[in-house]
OpenMM code with the backbone's topology and positions (N, CA, C; nanometers):
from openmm import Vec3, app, unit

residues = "UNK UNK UNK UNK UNK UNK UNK UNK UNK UNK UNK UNK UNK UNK UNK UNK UNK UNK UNK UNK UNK UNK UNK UNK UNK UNK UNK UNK UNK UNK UNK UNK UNK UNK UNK UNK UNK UNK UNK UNK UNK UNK UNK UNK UNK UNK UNK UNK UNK UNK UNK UNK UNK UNK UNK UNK UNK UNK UNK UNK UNK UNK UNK UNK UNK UNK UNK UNK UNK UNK UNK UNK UNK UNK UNK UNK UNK UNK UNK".split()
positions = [
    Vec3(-11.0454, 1.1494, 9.8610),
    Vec3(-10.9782, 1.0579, 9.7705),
    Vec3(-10.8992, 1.1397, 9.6685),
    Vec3(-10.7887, 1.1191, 9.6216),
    Vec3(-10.7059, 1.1362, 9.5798),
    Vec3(-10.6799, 1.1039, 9.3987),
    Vec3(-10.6955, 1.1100, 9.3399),
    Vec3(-10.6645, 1.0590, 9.1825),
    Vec3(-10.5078, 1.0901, 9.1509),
    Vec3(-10.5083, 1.0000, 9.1449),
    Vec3(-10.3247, 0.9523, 9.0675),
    Vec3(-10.3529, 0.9365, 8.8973),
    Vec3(-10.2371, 0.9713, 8.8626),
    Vec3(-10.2118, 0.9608, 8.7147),
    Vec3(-10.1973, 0.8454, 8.6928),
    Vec3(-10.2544, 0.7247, 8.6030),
    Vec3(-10.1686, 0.5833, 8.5666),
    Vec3(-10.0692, 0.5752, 8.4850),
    Vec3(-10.0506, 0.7065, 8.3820),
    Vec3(-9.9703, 0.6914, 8.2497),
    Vec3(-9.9214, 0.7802, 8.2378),
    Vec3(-9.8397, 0.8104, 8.1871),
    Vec3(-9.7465, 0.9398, 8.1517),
    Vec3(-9.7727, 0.9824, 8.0459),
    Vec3(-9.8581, 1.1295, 8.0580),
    Vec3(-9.9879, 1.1130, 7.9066),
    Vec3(-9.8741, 1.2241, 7.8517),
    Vec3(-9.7240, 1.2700, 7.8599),
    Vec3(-9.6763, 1.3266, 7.7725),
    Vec3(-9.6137, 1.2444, 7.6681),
    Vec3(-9.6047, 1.1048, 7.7125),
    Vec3(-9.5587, 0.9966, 7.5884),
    Vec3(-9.6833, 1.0293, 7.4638),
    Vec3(-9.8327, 1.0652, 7.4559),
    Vec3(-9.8784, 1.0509, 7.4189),
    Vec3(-9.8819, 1.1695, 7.2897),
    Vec3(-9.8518, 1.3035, 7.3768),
    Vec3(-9.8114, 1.4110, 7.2823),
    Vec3(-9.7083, 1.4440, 7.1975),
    Vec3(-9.7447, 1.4343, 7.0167),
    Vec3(-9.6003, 1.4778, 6.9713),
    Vec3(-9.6202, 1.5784, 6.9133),
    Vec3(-9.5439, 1.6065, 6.9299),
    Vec3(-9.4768, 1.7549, 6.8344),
    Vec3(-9.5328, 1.7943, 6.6856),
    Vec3(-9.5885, 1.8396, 6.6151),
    Vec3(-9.5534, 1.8705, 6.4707),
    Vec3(-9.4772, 1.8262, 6.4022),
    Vec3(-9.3355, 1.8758, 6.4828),
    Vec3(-9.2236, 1.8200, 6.3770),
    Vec3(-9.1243, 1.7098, 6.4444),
    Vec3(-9.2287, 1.6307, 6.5228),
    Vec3(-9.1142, 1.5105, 6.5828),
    Vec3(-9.1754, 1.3961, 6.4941),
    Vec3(-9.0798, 1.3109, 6.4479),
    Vec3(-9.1468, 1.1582, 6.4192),
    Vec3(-9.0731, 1.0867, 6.4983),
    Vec3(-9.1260, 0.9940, 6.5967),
    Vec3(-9.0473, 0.9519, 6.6844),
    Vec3(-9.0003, 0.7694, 6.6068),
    Vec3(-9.0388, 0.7811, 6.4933),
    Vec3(-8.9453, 0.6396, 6.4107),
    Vec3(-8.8094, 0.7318, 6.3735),
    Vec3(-8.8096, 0.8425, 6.3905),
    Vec3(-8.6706, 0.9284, 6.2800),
    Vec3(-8.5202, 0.8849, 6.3973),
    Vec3(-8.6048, 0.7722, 6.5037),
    Vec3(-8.4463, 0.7911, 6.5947),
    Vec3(-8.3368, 0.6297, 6.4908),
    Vec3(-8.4094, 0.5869, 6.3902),
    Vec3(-8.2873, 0.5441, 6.3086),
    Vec3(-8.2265, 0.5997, 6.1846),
    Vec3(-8.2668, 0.7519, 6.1789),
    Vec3(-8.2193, 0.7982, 6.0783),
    Vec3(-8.2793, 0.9391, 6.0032),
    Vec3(-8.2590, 1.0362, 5.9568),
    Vec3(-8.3564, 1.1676, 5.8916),
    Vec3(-8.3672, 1.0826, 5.7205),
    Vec3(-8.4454, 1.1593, 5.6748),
    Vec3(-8.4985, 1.1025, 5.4994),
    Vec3(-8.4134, 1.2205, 5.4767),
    Vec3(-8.4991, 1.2333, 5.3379),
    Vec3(-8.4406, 1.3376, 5.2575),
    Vec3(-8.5438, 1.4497, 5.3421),
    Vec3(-8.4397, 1.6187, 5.3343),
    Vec3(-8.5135, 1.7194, 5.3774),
    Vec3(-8.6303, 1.7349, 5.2622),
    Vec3(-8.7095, 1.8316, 5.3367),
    Vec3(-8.8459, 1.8532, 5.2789),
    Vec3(-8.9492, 1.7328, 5.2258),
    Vec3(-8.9364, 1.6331, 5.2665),
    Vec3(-8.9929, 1.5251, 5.2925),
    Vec3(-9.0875, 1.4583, 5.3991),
    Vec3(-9.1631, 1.4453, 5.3894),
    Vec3(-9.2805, 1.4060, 5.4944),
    Vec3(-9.3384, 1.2829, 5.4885),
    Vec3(-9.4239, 1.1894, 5.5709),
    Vec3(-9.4254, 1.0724, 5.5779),
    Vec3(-9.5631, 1.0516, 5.4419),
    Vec3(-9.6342, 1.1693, 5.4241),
    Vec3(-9.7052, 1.1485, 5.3298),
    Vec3(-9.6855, 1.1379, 5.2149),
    Vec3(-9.5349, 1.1700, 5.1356),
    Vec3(-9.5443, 1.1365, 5.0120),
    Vec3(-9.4397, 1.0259, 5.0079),
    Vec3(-9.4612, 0.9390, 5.0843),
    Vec3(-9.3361, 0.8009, 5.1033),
    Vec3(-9.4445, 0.7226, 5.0408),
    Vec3(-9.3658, 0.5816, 4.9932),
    Vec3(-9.4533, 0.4419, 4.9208),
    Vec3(-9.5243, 0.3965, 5.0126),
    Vec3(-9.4286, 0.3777, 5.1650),
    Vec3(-9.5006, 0.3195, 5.2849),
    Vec3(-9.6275, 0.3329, 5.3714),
    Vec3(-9.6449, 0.4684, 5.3066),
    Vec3(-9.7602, 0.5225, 5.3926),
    Vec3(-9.8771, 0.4421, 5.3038),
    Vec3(-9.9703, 0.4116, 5.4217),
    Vec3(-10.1047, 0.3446, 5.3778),
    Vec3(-10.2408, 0.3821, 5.4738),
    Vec3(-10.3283, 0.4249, 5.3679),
    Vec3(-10.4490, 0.4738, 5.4352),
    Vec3(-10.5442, 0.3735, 5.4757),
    Vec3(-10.5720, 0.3766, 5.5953),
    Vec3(-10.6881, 0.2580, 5.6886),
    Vec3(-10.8443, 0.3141, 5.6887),
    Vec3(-10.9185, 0.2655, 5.7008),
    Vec3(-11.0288, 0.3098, 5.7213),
    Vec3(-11.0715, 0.1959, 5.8476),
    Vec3(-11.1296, 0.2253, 5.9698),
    Vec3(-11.1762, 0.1554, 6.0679),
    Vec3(-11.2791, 0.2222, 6.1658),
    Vec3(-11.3828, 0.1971, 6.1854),
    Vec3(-11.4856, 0.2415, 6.2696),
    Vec3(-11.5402, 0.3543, 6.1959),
    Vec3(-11.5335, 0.3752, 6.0794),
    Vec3(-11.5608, 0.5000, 5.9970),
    Vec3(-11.5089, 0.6451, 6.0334),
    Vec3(-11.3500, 0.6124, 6.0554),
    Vec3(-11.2551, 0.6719, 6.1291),
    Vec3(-11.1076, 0.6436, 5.9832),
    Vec3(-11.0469, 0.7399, 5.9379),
    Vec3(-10.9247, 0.7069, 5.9079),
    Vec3(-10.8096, 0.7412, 5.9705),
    Vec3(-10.7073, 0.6268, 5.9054),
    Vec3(-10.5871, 0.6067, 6.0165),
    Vec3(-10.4526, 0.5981, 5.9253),
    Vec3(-10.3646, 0.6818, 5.9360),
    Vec3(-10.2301, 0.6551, 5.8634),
    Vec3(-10.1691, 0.5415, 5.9220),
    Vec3(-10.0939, 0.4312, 5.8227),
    Vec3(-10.0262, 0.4071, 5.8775),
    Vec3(-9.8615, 0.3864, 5.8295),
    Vec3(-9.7604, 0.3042, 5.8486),
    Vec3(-9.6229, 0.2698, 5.7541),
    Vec3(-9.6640, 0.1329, 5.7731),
    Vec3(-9.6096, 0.0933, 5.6458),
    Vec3(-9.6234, -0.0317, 5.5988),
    Vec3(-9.5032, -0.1200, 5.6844),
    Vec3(-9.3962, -0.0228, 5.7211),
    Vec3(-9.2923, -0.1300, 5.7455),
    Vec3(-9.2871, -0.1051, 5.9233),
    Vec3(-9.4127, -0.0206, 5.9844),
    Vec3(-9.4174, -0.0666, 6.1434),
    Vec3(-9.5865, -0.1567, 6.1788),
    Vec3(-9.6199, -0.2367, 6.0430),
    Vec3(-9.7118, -0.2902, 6.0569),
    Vec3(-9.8605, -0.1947, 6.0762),
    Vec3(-9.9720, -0.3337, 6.0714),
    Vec3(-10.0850, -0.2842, 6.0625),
    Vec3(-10.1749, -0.3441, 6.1498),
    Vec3(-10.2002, -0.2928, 6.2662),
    Vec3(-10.2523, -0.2688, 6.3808),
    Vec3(-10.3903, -0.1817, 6.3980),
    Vec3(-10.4637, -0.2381, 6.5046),
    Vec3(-10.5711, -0.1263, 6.5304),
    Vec3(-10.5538, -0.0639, 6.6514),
    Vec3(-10.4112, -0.0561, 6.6807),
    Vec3(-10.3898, 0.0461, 6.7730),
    Vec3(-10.2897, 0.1462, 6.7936),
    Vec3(-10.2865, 0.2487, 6.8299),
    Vec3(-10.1855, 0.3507, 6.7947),
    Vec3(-10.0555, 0.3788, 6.7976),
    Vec3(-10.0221, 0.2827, 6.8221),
    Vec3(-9.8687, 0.2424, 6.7974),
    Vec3(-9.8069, 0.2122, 6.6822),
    Vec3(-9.9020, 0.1800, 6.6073),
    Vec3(-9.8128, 0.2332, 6.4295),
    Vec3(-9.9500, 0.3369, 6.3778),
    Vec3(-9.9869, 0.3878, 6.4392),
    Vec3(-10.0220, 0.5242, 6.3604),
    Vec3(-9.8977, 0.5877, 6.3072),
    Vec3(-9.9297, 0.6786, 6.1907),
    Vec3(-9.8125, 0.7967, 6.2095),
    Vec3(-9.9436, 0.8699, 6.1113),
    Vec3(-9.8590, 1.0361, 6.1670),
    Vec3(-9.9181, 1.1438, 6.0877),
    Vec3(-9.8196, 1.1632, 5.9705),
    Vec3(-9.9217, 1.2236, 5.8315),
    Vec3(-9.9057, 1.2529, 5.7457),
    Vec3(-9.7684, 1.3929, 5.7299),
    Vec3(-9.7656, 1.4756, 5.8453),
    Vec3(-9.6705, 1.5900, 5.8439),
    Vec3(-9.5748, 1.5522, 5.9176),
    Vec3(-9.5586, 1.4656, 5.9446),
    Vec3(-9.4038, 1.4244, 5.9955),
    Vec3(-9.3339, 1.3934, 5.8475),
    Vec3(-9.1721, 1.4896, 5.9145),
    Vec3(-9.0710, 1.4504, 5.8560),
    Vec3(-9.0126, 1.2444, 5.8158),
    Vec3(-8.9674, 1.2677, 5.6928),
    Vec3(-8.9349, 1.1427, 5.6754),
    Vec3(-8.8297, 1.0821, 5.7639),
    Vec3(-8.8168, 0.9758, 5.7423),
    Vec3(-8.7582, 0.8608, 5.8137),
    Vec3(-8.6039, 0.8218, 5.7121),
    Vec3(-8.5329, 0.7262, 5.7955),
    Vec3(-8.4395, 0.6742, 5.6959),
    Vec3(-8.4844, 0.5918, 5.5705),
    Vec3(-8.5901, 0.5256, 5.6177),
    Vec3(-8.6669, 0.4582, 5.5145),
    Vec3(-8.7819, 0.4886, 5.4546),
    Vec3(-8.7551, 0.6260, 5.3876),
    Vec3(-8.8179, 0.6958, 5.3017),
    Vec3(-8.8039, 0.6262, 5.1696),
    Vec3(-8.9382, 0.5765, 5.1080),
    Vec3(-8.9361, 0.5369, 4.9703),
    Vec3(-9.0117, 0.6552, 4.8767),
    Vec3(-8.9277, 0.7032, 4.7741),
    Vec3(-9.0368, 0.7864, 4.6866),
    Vec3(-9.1538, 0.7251, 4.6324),
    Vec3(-9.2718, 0.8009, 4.6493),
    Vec3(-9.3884, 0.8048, 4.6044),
    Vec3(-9.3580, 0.7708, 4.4586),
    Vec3(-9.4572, 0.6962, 4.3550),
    Vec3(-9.4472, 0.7095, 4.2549),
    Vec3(-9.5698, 0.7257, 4.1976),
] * unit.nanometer
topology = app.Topology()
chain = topology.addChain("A")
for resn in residues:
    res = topology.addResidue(resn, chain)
    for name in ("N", "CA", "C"):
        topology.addAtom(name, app.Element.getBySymbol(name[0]), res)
């Protein structure tokens, strides 16, 4: 028997320095998703989870984002 792949587990890997929301736009340089307004910290399963406020709030990893990604067009300063 044979095992086949079901998913294309390189969709799953990103980069360091990819944010794959940045395809509508770069923020300001030296900017990261952690010091934006949007970013919001989850706590679930006694597990924390980044997420952006403006790709919703989900319990699944499709609006995760990491903290070291570069900003987005819709970078709000931290205040």
């Amino acid at each position: 028997m044979i095992q086949e792949t079901l998913f294309n587990e390189d969709r799953f890997k990103y980069s360091e320095r990819l944010n794959p929301k940045i395809s509508t736009g770069k923020g300001p340089v030296g900017k990261y998703c952690k010091d934006c307004d949007n970013c919001r910290r989850k706590e679930y399963h006694n597990k924390v989870y980044y997420k952006c406020k403006l790709l919703g709030n989900s319990n699944d990893t499709g609006t995760d984002i990491r903290l070291k990604w570069p900003a987005c067009y819709y970078f709000k300063q931290d205040i």
